[in-house]
C-alpha positions in Angstrom: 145.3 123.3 108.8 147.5 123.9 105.5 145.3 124.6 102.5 145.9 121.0 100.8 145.1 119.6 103.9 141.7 121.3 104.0 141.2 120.4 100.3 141.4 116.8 100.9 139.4 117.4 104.1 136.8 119.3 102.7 133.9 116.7 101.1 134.3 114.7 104.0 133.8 117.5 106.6 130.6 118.9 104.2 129.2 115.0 103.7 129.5 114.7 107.9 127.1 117.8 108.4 124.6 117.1 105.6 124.8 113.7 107.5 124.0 115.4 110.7 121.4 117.5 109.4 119.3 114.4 107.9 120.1 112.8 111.3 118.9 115.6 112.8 115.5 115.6 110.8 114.4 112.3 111.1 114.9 112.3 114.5 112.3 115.4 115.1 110.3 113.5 112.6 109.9 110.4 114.6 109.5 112.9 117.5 106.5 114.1 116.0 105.2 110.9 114.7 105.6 109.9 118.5 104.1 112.7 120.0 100.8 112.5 117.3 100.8 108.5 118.8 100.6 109.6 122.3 98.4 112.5 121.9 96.3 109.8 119.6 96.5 107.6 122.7 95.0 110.3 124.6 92.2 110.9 122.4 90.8 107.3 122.3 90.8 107.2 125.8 88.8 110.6 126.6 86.6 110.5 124.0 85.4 106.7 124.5 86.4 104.5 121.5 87.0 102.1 123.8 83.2 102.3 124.8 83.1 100.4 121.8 86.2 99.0 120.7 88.7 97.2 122.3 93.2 97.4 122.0 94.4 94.9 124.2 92.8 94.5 127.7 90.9 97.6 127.3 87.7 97.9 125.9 84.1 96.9 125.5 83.8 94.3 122.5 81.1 95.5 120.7 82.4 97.0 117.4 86.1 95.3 116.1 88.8 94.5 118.2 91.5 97.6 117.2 94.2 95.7 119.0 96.6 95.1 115.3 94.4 97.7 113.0 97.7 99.3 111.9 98.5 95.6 110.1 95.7 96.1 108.0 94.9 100.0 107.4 97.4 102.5 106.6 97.1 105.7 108.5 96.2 107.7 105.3 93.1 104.8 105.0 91.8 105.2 109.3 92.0 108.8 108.6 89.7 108.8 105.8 87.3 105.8 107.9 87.4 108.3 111.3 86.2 111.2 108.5 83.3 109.4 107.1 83.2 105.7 107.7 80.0 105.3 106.0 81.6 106.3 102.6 83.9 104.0 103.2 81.8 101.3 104.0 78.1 101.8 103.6 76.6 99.8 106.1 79.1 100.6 109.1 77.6 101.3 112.4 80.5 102.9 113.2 78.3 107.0 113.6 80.5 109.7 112.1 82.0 111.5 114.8 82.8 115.2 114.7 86.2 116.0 114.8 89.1 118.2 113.3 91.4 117.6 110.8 94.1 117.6 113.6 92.1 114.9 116.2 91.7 112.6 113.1 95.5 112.3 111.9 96.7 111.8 115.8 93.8 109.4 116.2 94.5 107.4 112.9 98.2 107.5 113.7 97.6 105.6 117.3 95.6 103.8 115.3 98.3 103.3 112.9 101.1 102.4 115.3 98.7 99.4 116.5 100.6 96.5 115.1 
């Protein structure tokens, strides 16, 4: 390539790979928005919510129905509830359940993605 070529070239060569690199990073962002989902998933399952809550089919109906929670609570909002839902609401019969930091923010962002 001559040299005026390149000049002319340049911005648009530099503004494709700053393109690629925010395409790039989104896409292991939703990666690991999707992998905190299914590990969420997971966690539900195995450690019995649905014992007491229901999403979809699944379930026992004896505390709310989580099938569209993520249309009413943000994750920041279930992460905070799964940490102490009686501060959150007083008179919840919801117990607070032991878990780490890690288990709540893949657990609220299942809960999240229920819409």
């Amino acid at each position: 390539m001559t040299a005026r070529v390149w000049e002319r070239l340049a911005p648009w060569v530099a503004l494709a790979g700053a393109a690629a690199l925010a395409l790039s990073a989104s896409s292991a962002v939703g990666q690991d928005e999707s992998s905190a989902v299914s590990q969420g998933r997971k966690m539900f399952t195995e450690q019995g919510c649905y014992g007491c809550h229901t999403v979809g089919k699944m379930g026992t109906p004896i505390a709310p129905d989580l099938s569209h929670v993520g249309t009413k609570y943000t994750e920041a909002s279930l992460r905070a509830w799964l940490h102490e839902p009686q501060a959150q609401k007083p008179k919840a019969h919801m117990p607070k359940i032991e878990m780490t930091d890690k288990d709540a923010r893949v657990l609220a962002a299942y809960l999240a993605s229920l819409k």
